[in-house]
Structure formats: C-alpha cells, structure tokens
N, CA, C and O atoms as a Tripos MOL2 file, in Angstrom:
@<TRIPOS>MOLECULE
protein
  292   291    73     0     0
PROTEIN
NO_CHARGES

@<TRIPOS>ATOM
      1 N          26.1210    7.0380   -2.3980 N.3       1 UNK1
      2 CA         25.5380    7.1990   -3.7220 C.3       1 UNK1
      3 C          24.8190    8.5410   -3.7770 C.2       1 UNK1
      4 O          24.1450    8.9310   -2.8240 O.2       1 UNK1
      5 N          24.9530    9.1870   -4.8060 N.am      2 UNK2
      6 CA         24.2120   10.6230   -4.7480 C.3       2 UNK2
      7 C          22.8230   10.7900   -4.7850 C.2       2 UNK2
      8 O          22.1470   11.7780   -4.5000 O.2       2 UNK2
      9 N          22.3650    9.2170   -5.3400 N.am      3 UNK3
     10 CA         20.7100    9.2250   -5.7730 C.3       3 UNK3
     11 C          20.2270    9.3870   -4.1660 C.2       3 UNK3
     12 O          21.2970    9.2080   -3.5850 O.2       3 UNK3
     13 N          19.4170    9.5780   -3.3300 N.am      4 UNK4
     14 CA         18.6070    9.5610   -2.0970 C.3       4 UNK4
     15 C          17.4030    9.1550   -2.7300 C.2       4 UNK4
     16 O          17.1680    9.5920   -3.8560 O.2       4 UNK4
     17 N          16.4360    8.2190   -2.0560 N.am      5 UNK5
     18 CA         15.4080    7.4480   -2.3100 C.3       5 UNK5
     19 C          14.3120    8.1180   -1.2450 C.2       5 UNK5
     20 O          14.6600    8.3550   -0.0880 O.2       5 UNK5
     21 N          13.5610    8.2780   -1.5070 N.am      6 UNK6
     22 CA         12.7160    9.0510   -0.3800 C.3       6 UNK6
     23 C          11.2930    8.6780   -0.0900 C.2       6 UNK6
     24 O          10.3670    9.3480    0.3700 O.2       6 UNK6
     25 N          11.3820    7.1690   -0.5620 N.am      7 UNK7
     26 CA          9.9310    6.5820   -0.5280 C.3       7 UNK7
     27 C           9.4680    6.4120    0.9730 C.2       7 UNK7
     28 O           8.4250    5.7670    1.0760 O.2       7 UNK7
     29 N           9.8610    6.7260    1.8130 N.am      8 UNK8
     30 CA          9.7540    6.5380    3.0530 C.3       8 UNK8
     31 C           8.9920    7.7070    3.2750 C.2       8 UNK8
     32 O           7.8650    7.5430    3.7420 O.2       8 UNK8
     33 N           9.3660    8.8150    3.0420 N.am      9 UNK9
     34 CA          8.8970   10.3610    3.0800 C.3       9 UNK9
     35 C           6.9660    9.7020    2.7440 C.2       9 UNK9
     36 O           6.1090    9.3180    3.5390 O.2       9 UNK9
     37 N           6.9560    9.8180    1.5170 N.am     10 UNK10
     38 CA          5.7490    9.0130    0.9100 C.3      10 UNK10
     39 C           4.8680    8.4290    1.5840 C.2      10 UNK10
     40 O           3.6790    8.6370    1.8260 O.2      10 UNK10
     41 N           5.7570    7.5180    1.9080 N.am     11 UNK11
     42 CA          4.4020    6.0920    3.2690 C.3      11 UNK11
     43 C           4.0690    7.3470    4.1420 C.2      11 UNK11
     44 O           2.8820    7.6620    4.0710 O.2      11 UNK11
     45 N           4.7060    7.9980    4.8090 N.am     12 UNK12
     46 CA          4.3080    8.3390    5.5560 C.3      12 UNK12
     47 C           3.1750    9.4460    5.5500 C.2      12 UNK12
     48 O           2.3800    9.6410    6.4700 O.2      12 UNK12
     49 N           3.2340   10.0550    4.4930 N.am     13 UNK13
     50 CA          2.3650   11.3640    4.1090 C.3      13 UNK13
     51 C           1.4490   10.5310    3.6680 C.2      13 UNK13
     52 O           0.3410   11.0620    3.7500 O.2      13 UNK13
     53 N           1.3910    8.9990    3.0480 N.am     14 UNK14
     54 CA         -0.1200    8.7910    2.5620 C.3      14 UNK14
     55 C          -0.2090    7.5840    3.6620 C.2      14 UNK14
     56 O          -0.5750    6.5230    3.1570 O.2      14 UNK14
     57 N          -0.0240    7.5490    4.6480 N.am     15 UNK15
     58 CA         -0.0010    6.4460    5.5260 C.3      15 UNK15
     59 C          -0.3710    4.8500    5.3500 C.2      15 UNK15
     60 O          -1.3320    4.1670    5.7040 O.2      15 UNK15
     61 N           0.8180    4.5910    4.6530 N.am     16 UNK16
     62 CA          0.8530    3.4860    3.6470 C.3      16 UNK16
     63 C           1.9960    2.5080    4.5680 C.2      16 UNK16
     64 O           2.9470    3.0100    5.1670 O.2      16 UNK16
     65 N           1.7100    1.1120    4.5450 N.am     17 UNK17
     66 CA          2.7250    0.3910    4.9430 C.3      17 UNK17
     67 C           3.4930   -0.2190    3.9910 C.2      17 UNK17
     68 O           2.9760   -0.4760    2.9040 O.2      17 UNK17
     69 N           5.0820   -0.6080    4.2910 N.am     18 UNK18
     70 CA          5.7370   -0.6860    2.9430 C.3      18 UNK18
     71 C           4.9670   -2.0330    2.4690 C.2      18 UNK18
     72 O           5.0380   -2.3000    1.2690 O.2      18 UNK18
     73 N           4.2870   -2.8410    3.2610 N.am     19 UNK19
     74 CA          3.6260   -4.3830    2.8110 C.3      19 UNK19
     75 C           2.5620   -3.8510    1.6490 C.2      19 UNK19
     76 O           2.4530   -4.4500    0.5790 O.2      19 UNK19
     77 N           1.7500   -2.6040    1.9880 N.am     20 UNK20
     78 CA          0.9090   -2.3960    1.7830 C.3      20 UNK20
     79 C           1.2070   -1.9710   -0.3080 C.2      20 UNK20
     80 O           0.7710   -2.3280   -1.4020 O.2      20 UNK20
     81 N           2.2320   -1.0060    0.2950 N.am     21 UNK21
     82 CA          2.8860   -0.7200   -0.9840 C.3      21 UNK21
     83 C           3.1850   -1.1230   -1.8710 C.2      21 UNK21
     84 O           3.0970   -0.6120   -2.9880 O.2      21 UNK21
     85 N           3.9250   -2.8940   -1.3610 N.am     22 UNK22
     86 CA          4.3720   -3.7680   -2.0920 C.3      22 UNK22
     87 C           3.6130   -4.2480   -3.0480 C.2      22 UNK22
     88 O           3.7390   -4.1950   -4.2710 O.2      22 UNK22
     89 N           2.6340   -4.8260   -2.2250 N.am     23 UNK23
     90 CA          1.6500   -5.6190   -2.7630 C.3      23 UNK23
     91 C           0.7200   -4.4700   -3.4960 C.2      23 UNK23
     92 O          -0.1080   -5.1500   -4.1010 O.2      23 UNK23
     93 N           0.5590   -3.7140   -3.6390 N.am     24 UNK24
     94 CA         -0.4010   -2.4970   -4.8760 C.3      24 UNK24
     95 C           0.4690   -1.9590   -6.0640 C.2      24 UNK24
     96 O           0.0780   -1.5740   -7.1670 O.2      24 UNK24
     97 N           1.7840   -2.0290   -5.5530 N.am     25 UNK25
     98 CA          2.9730   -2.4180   -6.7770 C.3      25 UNK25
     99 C           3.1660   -3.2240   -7.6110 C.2      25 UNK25
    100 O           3.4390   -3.0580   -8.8000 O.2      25 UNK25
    101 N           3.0300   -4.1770   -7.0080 N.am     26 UNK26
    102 CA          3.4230   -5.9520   -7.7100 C.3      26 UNK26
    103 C           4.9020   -6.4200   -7.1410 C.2      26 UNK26
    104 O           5.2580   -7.4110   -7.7790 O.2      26 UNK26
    105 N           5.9100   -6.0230   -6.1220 N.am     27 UNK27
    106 CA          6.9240   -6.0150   -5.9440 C.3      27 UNK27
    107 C           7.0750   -6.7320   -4.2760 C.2      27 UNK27
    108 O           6.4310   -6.2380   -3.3510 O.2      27 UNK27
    109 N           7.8480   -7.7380   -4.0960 N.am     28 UNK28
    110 CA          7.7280   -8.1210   -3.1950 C.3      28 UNK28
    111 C           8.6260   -7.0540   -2.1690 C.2      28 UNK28
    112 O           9.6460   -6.4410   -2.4810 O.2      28 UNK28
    113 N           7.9820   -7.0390   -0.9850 N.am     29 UNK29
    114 CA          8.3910   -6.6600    0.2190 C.3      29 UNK29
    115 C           9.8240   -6.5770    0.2680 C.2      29 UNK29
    116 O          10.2770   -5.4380    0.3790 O.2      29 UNK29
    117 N          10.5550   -7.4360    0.2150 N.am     30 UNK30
    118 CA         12.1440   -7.4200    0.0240 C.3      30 UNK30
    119 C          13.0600   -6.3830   -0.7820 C.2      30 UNK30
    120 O          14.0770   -5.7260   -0.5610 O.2      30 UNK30
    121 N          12.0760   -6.6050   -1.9340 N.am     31 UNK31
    122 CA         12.5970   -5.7520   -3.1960 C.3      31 UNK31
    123 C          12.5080   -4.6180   -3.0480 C.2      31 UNK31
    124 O          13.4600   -3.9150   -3.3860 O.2      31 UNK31
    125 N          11.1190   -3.9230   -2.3900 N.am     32 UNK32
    126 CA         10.6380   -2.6660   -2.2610 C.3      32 UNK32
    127 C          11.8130   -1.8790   -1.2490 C.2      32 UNK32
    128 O          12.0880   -0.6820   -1.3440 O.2      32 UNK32
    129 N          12.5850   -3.0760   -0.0210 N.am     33 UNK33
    130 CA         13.0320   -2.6140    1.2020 C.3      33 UNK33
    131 C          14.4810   -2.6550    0.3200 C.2      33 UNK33
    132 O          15.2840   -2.7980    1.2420 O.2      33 UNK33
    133 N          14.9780   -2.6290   -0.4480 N.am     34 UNK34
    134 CA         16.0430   -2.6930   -1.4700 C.3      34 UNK34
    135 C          16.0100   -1.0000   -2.0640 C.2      34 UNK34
    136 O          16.6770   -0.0180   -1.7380 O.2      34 UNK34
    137 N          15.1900   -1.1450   -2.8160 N.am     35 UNK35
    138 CA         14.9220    0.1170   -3.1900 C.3      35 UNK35
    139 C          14.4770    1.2250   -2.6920 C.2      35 UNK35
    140 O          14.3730    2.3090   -3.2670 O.2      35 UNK35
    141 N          14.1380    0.8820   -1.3170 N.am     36 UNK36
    142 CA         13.4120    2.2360   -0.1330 C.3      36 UNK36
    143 C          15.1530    2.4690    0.7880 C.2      36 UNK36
    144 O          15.5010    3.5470    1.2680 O.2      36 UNK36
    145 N          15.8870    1.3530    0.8280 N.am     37 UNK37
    146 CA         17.1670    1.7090    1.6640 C.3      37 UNK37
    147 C          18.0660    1.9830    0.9520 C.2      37 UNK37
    148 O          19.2080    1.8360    1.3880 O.2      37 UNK37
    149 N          17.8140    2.5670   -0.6370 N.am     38 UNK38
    150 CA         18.9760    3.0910   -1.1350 C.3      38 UNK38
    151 C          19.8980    1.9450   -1.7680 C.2      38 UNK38
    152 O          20.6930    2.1260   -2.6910 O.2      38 UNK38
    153 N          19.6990    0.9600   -1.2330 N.am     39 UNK39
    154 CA         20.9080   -0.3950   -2.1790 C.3      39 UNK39
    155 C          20.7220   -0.6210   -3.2270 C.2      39 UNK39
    156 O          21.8220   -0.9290   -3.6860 O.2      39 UNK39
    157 N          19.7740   -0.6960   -4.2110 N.am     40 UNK40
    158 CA         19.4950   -0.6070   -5.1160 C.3      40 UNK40
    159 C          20.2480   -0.3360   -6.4230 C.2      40 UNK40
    160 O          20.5980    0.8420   -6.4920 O.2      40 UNK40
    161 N          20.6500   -1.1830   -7.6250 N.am     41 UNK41
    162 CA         21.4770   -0.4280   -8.6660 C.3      41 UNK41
    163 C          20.8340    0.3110   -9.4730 C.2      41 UNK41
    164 O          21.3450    1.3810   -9.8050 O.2      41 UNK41
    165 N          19.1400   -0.1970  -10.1580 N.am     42 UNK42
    166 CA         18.9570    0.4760  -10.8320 C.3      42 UNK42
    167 C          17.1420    0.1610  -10.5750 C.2      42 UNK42
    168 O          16.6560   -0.6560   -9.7930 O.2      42 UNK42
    169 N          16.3940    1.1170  -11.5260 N.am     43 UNK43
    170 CA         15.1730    0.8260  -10.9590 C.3      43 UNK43
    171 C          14.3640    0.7010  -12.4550 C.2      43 UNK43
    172 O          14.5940    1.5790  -13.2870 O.2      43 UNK43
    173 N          13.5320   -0.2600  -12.7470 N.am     44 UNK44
    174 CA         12.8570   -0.2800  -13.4180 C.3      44 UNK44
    175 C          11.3820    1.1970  -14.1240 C.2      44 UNK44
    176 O          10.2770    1.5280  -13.6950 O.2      44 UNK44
    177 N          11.9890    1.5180  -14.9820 N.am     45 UNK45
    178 CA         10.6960    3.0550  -15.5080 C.3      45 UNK45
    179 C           9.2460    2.6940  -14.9410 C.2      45 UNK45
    180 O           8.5440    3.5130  -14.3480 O.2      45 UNK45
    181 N           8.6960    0.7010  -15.3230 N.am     46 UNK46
    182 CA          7.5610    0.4970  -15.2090 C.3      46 UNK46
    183 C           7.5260    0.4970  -13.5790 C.2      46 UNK46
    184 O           6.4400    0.8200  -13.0960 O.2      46 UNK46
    185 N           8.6240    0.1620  -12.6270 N.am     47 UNK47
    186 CA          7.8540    0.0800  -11.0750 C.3      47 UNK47
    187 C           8.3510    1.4280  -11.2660 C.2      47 UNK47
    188 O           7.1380    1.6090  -11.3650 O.2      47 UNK47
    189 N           8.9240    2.5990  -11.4230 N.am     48 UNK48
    190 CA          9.0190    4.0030  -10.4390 C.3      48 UNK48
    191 C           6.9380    4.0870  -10.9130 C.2      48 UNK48
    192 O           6.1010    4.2320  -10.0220 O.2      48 UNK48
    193 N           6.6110    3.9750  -12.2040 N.am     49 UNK49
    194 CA          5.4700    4.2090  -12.6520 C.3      49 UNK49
    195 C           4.7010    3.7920  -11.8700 C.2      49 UNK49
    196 O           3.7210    4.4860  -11.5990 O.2      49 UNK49
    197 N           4.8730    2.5890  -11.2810 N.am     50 UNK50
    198 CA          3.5600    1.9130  -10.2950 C.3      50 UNK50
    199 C           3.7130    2.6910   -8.8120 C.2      50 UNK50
    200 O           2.8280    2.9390   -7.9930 O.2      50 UNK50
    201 N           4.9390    2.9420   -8.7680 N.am     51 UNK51
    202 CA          4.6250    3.8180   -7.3020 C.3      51 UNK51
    203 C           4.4260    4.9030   -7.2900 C.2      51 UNK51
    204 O           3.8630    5.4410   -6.3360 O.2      51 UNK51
    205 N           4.8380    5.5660   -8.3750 N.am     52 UNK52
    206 CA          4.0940    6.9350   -8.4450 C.3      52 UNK52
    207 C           2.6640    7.1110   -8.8060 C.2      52 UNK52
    208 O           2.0570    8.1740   -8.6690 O.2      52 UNK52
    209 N           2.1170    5.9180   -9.3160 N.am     53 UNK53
    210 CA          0.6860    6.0260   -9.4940 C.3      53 UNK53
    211 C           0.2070    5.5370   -8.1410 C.2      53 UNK53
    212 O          -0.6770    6.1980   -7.5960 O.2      53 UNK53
    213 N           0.7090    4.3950   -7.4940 N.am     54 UNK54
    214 CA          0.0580    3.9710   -6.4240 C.3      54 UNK54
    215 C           0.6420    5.3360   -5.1890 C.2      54 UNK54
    216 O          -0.0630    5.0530   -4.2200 O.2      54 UNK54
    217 N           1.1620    6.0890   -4.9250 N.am     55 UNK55
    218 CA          1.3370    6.5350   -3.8840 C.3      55 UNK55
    219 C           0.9420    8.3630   -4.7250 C.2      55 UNK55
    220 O           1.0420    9.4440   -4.1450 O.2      55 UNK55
    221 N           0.5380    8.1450   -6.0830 N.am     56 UNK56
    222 CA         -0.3460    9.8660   -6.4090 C.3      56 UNK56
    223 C           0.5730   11.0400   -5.8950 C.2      56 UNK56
    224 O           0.2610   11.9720   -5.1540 O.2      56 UNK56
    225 N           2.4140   10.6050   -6.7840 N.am     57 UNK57
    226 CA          3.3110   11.7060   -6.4040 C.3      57 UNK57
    227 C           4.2900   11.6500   -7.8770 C.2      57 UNK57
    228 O           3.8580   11.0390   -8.8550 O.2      57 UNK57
    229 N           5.3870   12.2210   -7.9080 N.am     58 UNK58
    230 CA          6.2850   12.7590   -9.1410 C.3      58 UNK58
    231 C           7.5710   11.8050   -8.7710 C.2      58 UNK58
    232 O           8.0130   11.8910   -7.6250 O.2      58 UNK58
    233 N           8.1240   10.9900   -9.6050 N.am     59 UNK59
    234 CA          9.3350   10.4800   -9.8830 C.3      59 UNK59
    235 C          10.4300   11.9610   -8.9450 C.2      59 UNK59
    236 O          11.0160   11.3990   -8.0200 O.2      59 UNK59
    237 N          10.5410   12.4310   -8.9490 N.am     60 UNK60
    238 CA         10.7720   13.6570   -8.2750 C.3      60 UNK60
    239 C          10.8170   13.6920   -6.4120 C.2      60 UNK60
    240 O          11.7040   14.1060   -5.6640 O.2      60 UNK60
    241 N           9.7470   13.2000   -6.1660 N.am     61 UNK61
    242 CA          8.8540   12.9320   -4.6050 C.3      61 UNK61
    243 C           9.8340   11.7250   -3.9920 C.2      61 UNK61
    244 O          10.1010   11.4440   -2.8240 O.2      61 UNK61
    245 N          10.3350   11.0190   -5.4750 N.am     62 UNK62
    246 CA         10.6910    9.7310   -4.9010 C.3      62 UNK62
    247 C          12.8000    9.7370   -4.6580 C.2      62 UNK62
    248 O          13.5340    9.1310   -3.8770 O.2      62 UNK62
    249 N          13.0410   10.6420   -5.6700 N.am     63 UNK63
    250 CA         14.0370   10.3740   -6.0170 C.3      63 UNK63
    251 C          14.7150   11.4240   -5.9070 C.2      63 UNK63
    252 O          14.0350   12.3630   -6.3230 O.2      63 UNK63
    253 N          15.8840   11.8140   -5.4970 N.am     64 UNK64
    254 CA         16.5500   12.9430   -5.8670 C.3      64 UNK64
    255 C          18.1730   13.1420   -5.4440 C.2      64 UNK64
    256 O          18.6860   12.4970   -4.5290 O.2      64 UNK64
    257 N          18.7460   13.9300   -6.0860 N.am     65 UNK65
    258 CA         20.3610   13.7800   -6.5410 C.3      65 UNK65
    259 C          20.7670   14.7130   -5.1300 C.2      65 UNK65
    260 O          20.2270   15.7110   -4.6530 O.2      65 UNK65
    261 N          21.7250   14.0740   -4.7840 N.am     66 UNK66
    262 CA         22.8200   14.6960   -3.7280 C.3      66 UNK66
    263 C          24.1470   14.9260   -4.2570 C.2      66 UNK66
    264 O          24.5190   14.1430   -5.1320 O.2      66 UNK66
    265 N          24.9980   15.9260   -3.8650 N.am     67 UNK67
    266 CA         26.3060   16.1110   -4.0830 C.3      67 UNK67
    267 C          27.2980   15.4350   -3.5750 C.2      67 UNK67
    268 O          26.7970   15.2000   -2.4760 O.2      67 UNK67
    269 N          28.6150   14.8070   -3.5340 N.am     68 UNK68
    270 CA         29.1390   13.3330   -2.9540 C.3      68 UNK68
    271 C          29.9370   14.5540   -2.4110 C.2      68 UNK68
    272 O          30.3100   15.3000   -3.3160 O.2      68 UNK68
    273 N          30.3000   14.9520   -1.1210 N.am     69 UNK69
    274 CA         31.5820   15.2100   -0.4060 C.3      69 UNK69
    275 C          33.0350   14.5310   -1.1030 C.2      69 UNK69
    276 O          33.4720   13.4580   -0.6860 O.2      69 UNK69
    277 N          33.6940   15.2800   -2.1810 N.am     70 UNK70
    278 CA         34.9050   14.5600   -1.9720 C.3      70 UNK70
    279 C          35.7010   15.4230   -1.1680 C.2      70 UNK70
    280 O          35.6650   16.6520   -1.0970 O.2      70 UNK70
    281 N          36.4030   14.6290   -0.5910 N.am     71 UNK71
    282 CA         38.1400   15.0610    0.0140 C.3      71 UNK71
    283 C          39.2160   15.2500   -0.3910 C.2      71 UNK71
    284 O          39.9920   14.3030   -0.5240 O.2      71 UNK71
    285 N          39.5170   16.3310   -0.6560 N.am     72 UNK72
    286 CA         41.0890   16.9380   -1.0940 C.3      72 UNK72
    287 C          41.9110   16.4380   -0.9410 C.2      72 UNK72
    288 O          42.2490   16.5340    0.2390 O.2      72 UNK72
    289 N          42.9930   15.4680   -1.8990 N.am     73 UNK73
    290 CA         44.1450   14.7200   -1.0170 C.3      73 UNK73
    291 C          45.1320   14.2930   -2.4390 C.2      73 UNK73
    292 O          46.1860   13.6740   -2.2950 O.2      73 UNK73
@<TRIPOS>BOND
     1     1     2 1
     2     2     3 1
     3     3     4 2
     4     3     5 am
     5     5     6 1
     6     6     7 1
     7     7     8 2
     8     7     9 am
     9     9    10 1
    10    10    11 1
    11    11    12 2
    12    11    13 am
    13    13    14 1
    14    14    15 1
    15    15    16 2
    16    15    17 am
    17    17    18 1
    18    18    19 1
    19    19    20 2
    20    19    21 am
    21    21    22 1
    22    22    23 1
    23    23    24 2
    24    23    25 am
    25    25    26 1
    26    26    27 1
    27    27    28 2
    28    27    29 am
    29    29    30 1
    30    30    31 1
    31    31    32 2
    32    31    33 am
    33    33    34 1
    34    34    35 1
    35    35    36 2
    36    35    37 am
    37    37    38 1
    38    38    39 1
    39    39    40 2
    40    39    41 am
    41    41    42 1
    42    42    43 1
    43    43    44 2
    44    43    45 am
    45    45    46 1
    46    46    47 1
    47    47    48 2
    48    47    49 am
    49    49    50 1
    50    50    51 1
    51    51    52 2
    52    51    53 am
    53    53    54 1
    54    54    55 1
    55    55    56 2
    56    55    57 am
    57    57    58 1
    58    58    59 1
    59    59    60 2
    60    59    61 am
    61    61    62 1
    62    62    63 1
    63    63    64 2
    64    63    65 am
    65    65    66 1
    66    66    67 1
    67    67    68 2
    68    67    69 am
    69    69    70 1
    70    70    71 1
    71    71    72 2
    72    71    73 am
    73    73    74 1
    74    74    75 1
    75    75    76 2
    76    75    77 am
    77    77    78 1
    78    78    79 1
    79    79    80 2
    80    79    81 am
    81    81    82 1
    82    82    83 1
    83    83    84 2
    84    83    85 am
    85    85    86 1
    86    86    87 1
    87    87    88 2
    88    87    89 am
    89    89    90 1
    90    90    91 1
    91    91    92 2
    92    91    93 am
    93    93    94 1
    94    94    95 1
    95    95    96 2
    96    95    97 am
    97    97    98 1
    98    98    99 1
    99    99   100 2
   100    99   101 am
   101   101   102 1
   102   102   103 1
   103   103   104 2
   104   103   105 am
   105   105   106 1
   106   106   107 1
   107   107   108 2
   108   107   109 am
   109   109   110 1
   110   110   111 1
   111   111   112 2
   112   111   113 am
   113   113   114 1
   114   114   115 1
   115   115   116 2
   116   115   117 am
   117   117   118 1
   118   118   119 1
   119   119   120 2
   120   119   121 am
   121   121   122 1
   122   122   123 1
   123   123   124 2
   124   123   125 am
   125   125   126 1
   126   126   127 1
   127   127   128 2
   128   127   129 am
   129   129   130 1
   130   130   131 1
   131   131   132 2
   132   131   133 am
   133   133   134 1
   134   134   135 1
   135   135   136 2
   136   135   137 am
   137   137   138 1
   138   138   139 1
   139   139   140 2
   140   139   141 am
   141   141   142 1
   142   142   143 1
   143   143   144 2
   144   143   145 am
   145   145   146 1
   146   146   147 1
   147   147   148 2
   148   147   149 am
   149   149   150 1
   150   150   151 1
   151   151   152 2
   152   151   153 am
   153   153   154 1
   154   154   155 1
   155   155   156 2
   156   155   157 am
   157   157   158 1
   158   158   159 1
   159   159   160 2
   160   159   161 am
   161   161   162 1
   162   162   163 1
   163   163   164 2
   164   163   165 am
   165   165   166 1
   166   166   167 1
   167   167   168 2
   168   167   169 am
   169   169   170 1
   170   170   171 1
   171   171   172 2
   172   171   173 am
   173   173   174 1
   174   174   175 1
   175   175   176 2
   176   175   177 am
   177   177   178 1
   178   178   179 1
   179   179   180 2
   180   179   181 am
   181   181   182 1
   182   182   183 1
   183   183   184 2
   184   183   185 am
   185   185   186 1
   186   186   187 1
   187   187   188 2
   188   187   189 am
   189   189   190 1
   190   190   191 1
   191   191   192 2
   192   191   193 am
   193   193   194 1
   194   194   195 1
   195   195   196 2
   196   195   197 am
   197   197   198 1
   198   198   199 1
   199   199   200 2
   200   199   201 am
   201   201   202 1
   202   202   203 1
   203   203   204 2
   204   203   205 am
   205   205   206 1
   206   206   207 1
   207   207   208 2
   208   207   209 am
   209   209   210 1
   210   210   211 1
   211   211   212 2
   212   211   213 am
   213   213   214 1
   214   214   215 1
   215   215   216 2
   216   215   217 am
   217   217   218 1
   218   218   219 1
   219   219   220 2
   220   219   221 am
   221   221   222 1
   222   222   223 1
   223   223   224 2
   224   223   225 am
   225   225   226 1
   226   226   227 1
   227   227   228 2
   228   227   229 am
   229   229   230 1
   230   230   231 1
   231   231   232 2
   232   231   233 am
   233   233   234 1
   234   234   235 1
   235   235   236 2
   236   235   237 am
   237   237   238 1
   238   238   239 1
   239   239   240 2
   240   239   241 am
   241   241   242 1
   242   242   243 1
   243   243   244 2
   244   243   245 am
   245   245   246 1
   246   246   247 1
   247   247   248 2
   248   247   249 am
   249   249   250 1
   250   250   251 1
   251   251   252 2
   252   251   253 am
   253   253   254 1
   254   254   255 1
   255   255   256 2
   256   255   257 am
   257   257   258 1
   258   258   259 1
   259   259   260 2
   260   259   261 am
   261   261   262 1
   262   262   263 1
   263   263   264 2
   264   263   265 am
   265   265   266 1
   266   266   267 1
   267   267   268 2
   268   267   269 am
   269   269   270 1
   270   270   271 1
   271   271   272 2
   272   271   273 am
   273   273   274 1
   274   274   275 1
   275   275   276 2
   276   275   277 am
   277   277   278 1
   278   278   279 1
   279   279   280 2
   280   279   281 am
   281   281   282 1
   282   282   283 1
   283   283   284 2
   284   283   285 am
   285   285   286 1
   286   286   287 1
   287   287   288 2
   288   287   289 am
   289   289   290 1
   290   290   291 1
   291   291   292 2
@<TRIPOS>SUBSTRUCTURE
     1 UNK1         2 RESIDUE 1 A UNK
     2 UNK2         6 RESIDUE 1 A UNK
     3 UNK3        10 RESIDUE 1 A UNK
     4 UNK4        14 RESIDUE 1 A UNK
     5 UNK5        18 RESIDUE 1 A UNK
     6 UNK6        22 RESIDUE 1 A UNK
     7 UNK7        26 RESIDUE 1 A UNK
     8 UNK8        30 RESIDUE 1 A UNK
     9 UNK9        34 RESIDUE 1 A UNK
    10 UNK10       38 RESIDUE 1 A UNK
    11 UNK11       42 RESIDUE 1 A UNK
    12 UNK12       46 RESIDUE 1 A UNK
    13 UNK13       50 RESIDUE 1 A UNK
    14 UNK14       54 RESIDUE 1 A UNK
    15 UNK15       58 RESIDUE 1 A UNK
    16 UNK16       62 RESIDUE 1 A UNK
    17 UNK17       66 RESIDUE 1 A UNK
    18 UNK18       70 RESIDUE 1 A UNK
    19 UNK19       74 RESIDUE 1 A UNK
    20 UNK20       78 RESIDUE 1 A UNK
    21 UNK21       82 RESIDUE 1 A UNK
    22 UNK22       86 RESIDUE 1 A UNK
    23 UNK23       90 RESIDUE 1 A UNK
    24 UNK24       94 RESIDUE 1 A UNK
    25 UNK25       98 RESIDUE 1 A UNK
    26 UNK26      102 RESIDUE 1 A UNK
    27 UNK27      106 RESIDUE 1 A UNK
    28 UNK28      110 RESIDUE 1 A UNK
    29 UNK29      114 RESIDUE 1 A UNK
    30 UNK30      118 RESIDUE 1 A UNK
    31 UNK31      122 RESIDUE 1 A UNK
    32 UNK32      126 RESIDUE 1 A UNK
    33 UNK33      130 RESIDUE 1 A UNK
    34 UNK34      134 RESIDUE 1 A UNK
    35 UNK35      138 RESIDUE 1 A UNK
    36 UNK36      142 RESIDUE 1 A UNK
    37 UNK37      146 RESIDUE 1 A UNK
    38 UNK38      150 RESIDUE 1 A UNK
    39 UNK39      154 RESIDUE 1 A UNK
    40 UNK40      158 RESIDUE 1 A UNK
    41 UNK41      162 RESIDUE 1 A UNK
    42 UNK42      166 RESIDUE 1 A UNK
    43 UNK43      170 RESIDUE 1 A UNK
    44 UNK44      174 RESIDUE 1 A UNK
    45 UNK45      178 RESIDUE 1 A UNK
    46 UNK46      182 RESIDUE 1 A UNK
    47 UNK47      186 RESIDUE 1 A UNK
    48 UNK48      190 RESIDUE 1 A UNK
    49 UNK49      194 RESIDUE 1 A UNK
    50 UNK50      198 RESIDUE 1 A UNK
    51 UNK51      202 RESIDUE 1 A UNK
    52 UNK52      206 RESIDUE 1 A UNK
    53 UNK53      210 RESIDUE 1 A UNK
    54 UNK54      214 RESIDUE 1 A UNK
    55 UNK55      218 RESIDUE 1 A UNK
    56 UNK56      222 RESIDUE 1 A UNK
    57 UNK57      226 RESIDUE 1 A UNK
    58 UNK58      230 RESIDUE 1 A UNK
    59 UNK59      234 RESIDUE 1 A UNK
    60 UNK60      238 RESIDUE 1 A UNK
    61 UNK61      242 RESIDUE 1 A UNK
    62 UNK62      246 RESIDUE 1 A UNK
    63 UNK63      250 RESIDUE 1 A UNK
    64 UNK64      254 RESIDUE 1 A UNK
    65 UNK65      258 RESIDUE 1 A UNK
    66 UNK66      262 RESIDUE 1 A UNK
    67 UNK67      266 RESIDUE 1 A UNK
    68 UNK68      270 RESIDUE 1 A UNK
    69 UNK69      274 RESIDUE 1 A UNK
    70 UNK70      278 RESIDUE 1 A UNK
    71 UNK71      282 RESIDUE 1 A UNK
    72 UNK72      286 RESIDUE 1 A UNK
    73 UNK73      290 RESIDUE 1 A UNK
C-alpha cells in the first residue's frame, strides 16, 4: 500500500506506549495495532485528530505516501 503509517516513529520520540496511546485516544489496543501496522483500510478524521492531539504532531508525522514499484511486463 503506498500510505506508510509512522505512528511508531511518534511513540518513540514522545516515549509513549502503544497501551498508553490507546487508552488517551479512546481506541482499543487492537485497533490502534491495526492502524500502527499499516492493515488498516481507512482511518477515521476524528481518531487521526485524537492522535495528533494526543501525541502534539501533524497528520503529516503520522502518515505519508510512498511510490508502489511496478514491474514492466
């Protein structure tokens, strides 16, 4: 998928555990590990909002577009 999720980057610069995260989100642990490993289809405006307020970074910090390798054939 081209989106890359980079909430991991995040915990770590504000030394946050993803439990910790969860729960100051409103999002259970599961869900969060859904959306931190990229599986994810789509993401709600109001949680990117809660984690960018709870982790004090830019929709930007969290998210960002990659180019897909295709193969010539």
């Amino acid at each position: 998928m081209p989106i890359a999720v980079d909430i991991d980057v995040m915990l770590a610069k504000r030394k946050m555990s993803v439990g910790e995260l969860a729960d100051r989100v409103g999002i259970t642990p599961a869900n969060l590990a859904v959306l931190k490993n990229g599986r994810a289809k789509a993401v709600r405006f109001t949680t990117l909002a809660a984690l960018c307020e709870v982790l004090k970074c830019q929709p930007g910090d969290l998210l960002r577009w990659e180019t897909e390798d295709i193969a010539d054939g």
